[in-house]
N, C-alpha and C positions, 0 to 999 in steps of 0.2 A: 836422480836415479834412486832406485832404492835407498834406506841406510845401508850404508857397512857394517859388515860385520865380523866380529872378534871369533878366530877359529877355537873351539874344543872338541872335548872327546867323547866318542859315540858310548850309548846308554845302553844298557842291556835289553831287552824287551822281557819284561815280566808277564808271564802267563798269568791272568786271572779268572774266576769264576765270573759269570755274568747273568744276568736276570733280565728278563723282559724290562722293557718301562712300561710307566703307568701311560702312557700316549698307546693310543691302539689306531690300526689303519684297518681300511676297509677291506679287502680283500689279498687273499694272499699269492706271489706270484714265483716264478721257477726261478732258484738260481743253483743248477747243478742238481737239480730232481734225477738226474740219469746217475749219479757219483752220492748218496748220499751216506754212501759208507767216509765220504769226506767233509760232507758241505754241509749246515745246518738246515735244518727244517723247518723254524721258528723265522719266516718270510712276511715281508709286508708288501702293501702297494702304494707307490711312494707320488708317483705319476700319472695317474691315473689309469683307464683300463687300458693296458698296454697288452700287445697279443702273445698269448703262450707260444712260447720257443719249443721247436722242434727238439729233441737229443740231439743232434748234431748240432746245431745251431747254440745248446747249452753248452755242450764238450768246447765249443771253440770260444764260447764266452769264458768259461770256465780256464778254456788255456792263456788267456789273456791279463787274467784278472791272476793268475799263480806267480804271472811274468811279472806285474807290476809290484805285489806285497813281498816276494821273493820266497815264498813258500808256500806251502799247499793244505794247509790246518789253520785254517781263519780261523778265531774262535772268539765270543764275547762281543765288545764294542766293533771288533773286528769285521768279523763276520757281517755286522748291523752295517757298514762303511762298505761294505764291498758290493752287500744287496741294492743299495742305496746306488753306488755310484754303477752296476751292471743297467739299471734303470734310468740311468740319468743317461749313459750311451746310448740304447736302447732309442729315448728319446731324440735324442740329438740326429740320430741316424735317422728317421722319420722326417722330422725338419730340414735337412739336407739329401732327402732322394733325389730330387730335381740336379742335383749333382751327381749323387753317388749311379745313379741308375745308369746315366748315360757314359760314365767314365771305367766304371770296371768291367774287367770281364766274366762272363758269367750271369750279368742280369739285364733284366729288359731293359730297351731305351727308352719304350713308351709305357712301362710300367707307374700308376701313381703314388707307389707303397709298398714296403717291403714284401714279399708272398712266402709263403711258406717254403723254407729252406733258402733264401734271400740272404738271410744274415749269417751263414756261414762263412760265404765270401764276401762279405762288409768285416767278419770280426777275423780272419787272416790277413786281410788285407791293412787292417788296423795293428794287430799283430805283429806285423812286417817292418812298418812301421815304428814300431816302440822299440825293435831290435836293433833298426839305424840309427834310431835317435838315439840307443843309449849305447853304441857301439862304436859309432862313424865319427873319427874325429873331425870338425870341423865342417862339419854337415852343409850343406846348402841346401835349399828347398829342388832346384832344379837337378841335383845331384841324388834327390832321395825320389824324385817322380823318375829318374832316368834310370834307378836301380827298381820300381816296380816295375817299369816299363819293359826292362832286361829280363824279368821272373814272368813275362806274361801275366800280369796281374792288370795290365788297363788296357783299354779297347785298343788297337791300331787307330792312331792319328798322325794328323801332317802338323807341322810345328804351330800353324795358325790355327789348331784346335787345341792347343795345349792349358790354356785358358782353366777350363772345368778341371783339370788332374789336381793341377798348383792350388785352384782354390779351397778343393777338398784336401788336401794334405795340409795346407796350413791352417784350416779346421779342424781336423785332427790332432796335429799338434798344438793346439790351444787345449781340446779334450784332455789330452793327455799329461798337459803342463800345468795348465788355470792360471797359466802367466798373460791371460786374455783370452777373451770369448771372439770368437769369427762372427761377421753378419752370417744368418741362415740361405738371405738369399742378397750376395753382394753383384755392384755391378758388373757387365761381362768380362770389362778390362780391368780392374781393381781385387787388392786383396784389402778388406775391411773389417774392423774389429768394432764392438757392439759399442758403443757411447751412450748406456743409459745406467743407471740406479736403480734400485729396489726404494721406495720410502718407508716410514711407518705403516703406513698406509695399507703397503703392497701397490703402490701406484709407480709407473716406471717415470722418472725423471730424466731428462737429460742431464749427464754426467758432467760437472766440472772439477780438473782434475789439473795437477799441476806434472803428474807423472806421466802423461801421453802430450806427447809434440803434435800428432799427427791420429786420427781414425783412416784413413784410406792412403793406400800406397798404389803405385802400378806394378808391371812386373821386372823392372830394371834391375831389381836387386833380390833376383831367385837365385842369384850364381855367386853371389856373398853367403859366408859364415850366417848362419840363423839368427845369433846373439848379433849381428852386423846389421841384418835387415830387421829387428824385432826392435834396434835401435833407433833406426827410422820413426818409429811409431812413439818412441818414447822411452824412462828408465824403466823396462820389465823387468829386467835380469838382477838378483840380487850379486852383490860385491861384497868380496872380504874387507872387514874392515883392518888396515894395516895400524892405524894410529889407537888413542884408547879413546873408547866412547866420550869421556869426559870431558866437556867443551866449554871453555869460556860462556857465560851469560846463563850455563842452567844449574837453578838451585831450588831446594824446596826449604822451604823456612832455614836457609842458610847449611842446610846439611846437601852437598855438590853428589849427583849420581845416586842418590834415595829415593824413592816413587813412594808417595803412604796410598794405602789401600782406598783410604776415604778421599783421598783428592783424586781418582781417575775414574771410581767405580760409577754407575750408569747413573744410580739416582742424585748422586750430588751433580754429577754432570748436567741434568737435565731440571733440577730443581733449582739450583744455583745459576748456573750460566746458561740455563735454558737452550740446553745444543740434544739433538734430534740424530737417530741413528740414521745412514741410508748402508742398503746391505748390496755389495760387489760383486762380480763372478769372478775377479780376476786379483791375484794375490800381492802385485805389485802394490794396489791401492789399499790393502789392510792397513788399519789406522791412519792412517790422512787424514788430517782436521784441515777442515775450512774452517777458520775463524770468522773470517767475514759471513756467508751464510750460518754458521753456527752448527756444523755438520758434522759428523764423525762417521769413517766409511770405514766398517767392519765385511769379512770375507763370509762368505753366508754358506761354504761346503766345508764344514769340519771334518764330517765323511772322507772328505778328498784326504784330508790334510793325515788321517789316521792311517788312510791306505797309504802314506808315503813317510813313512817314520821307518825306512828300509835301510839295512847295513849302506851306507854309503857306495861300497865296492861295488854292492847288485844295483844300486838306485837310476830309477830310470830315467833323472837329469841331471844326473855328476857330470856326465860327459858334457853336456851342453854349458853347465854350470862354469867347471872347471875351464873349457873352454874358454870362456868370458873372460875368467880371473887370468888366466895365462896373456891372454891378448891384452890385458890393462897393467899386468907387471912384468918389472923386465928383472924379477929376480930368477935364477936358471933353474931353481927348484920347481918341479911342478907343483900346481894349486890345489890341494884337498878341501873344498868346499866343503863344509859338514851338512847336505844337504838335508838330512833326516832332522839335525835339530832346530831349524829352521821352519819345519815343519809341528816341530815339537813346543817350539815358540809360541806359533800362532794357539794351539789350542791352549796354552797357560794364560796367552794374552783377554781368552774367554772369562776363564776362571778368576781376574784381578779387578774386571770389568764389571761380573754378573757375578760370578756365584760363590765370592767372599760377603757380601752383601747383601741381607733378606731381602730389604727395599730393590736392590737391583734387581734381581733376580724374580721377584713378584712384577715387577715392573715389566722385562721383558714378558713374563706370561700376561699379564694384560693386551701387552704390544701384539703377542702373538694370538690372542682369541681376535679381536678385529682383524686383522690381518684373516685368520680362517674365513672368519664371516663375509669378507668382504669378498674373499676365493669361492664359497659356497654360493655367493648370489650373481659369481662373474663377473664381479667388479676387477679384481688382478687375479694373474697366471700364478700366482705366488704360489710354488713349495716347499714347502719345509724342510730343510733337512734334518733326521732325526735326531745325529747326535750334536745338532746346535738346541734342540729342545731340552736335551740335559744340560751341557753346558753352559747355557745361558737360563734357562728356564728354571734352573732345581738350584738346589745350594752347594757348595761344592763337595763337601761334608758325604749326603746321599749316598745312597749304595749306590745307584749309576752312576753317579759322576768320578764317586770315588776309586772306582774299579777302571773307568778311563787316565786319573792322574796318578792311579799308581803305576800303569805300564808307561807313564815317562818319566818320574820318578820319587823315591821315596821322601823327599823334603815337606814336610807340611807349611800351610800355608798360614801365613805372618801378615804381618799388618803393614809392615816396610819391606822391600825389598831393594836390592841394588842393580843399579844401572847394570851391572857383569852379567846378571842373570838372566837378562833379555839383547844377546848381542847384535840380533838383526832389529829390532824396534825399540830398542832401546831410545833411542834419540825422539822416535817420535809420543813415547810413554813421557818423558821428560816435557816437551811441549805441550801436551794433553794438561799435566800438571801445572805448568805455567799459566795456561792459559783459564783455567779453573784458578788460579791463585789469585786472577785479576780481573775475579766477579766477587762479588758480597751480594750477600742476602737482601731482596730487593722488597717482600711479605714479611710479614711476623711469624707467619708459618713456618716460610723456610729458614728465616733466622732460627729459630727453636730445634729445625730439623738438620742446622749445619754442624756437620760433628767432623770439620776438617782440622781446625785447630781446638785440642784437649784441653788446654791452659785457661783458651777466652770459653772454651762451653761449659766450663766449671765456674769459672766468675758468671757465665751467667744463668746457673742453675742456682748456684749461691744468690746472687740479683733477684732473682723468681721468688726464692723461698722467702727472702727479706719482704720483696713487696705482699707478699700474698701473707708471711707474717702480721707484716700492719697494717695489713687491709682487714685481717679479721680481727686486730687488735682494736683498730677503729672500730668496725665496725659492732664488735661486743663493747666499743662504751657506748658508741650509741643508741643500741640497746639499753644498756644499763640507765643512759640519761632517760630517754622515754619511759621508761617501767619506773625509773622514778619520779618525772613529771604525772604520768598514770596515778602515781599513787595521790601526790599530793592534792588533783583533782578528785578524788576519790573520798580523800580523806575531808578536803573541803564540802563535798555534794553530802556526807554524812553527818557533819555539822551543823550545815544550813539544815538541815530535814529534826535534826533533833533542838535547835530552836527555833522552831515555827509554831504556834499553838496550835493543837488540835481539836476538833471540833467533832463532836457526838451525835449522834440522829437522833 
């Protein structure tokens, strides 16, 4: 299952000023053009040419996206996560018509694509939706189709149609979770989740994974709790952790619950132990190392993870969360999930990985120019989301990125830090270190470029300057002998010539 993790207390949210980045997109698209006395203006296009939204069809994007951040003055990196992820639905909604068309009410059956004024009633309906999820104790999927069902929100069906309702709800709720991506087009009887990877590349791999039991279910378990049936599939659901992070068998050069910056960050990882990022949609699998393939599976929507740094009370998977934890302890106090720092985790998890680290951090921008190119010539579907291009792409330092780590908080970033400070991944930052502590430099390069232990890369800059000492101290006598062997030939050829007789014309 997830790691556990160690309950604390919610952060303030800091307002900061914000700046464009130096990343520019092509074309700019609507989010809230009808409300700009609220919304920013400074829009990108993240997915390509996506169709301009009606005013209504904005107003109800816009009411959805208020529901999930818990207020109505996005601003900064904010603002950038909310454009980002209004387009990323937008998207998802387009791949999933062949469901949505024929299930709701209000749009064609034989429609191939949303039409103009379409998506009003996709974004209530979605809506409706986030208001059960973060409302309905105990939810079941069948229990949250029978409450659209009750509002006139899906077509009239007989029970043997119900099929299409379940499958797009539980798409939905993936949208709105990222605790797993839905297949776009799953079988007729089946609810299925995506089982593939992003690579370097941008090539999709299929996903192995130790956190999913299962990619397809049927529908025997729409009338269990969600956290019951998402069980099925595997550990999605993150858990409190009751016990302390700190575990028999993890240690970093003998200091128990320390992570150093230079044993986790990208470049040593990938110079040293030669391990290869693959990038996730689904946030259960954030840091998962495969050791045997040599992998490490980073979540690839920071975006998301910004939009959901919300007071716990308003958040729109406490409920669900809390749920979990209540069903796994039988203490009689209910469970306060800190869902927001959880969220707050994963983007500091960016910052330890990438952008404490020049070499990381140039690294991922390398990573990410192939990855465009290879998107430019239709190689992979690969897009980017923008605020992983700061946080993994810039240093952490940066006006962008730094204006992202102040609104989670004011602590600057150190070279060590402690297992407390990462309660939900803690344990697998630990491993990450581990298993980096049981590679060595395999090149002379990367010997020279391993700067995990300070003690041995000082003996061996020490070691360097020794040799390259008397290598030039050799090599100046050897000089010195030839330029004196030079002479004495010299001195001899001068000799001979001045006793030789000379002879006159």
């Amino acid at each position: 299952m997830v790691d556990d993790i160690e309950l604390g207390d919610q952060r303030g949210e800091r307002k900061s000023p914000w700046r464009p980045t130096s990343f520019t997109f092509r074309r700019s698209t609507t989010l809230g053009t009808a409300l700009t006395s609220r919304v920013p203006t400074t829009e990108y296009e993240f997915f390509g040419n996506l169709p301009t939204l009606t005013s209504e069809e904005i107003t109800g994007q816009w009411k959805l996206i208020i529901f999930i951040i818990g207020h109505d003055m996005p601003k900064g990196p904010l603002a950038t996560a909310c454009q980002w992820y209004s387009q990323y639905l937008q998207m998802k909604f387009t791949e999933t018509w062949h469901l949505l068309a024929p299930s709701l009410e209000g749009l064609e059956d034989s429609s191939k694509g949303p039409r103009a004024g379409d998506l009003v009633v996709v974004y209530h309906f979605v809506y409706t939706i986030a208001q059960l999820l973060s409302t309905r104790r105990n939810a079941t999927l069948v229990e949250i189709v029978d409450e659209l069902d009750n509002n006139s929100l899906l077509k009239p069906q007989g029970d043997e149609e119900r099929a299409k309702p379940n499958q797009i709800v539980f798409a939905i709720v993936g949208w709105l979770s990222m605790l797993y991506e839905a297949v776009s087009h799953p079988k007729p009887d089946k609810l299925e989740v995506r089982k593939t990877s992003t690579s370097s590349s941008g090539q999709r791999n299929d996903l192995v994974t130790r956190k999913y039991l299962s990619f397809g279910q049927g529908f025997e378990y729409i009338d269990v709790p969600l956290y019951t049936m998402l069980g099925k599939f595997g550990y999605l659901i993150p858990m409190a952790r009751i016990h302390s992070i700190r575990q028999p068998g993890f240690s970093h050069h003998g200091q128990s619950g320390i992570v150093q910056v230079h044993s986790v960050c990208f470049d040593t990882l990938h110079q040293i132990a030669g391990l290869k990022i693959e990038w996730v949609s689904s946030l259960a699998l954030h840091l998962e190392l495969d050791s045997g393939k040599k992998t490490l599976k980073l979540f690839q929507f920071p975006s998301f993870c910004r939009m959901m740094m919300v007071d716990r009370k308003k958040h729109l998977l406490s409920r669900l969360l809390n749920d979990h934890a209540d069903s796994q302890c039988e203490d009689v106090n209910a469970a306060d999930i800190p869902t927001d720092e959880f969220f707050e985790e994963i983007l500091r998890s960016y910052r330890l990985i990438f952008g404490q680290d020049e070499r990381s951090w140039k690294g991922f921008t390398k990573m990410l120019t192939g990855l465009e190119e290879n998107h430019e010539q239709g190689m992979t579907s690969w897009a980017c989301d923008p605020l992983l291009r700061v946080l993994c792409g810039q240093s952490s330092s940066s006006t962008e990125a730094r204006y992202i780590y102040e609104e989670l908080d004011n602590n600057q970033p150190t070279t060590y830090y402690t297992l407390d400070e990462f309660p939900f991944f803690g344990k697998r930052l630990m491993e990450l270190a581990e298993f980096d502590n049981q590679h060595q430099p395999q090149t002379v390069m990367s010997l020279l470029n391993d700067r995990r232990d300070i003690a041995a890369r000082f003996n061996l800059r020490s070691t360097q300057l020794l040799v390259l000492f008397a290598t030039v101290t050799i090599l100046l006598m050897v000089l010195s002998l030839c330029f004196q062997i030079w002479q004495v030939v010299l001195a001899k050829q001068q000799l001979q010539q001045a006793s030789s007789p000379s002879f006159s014309t």
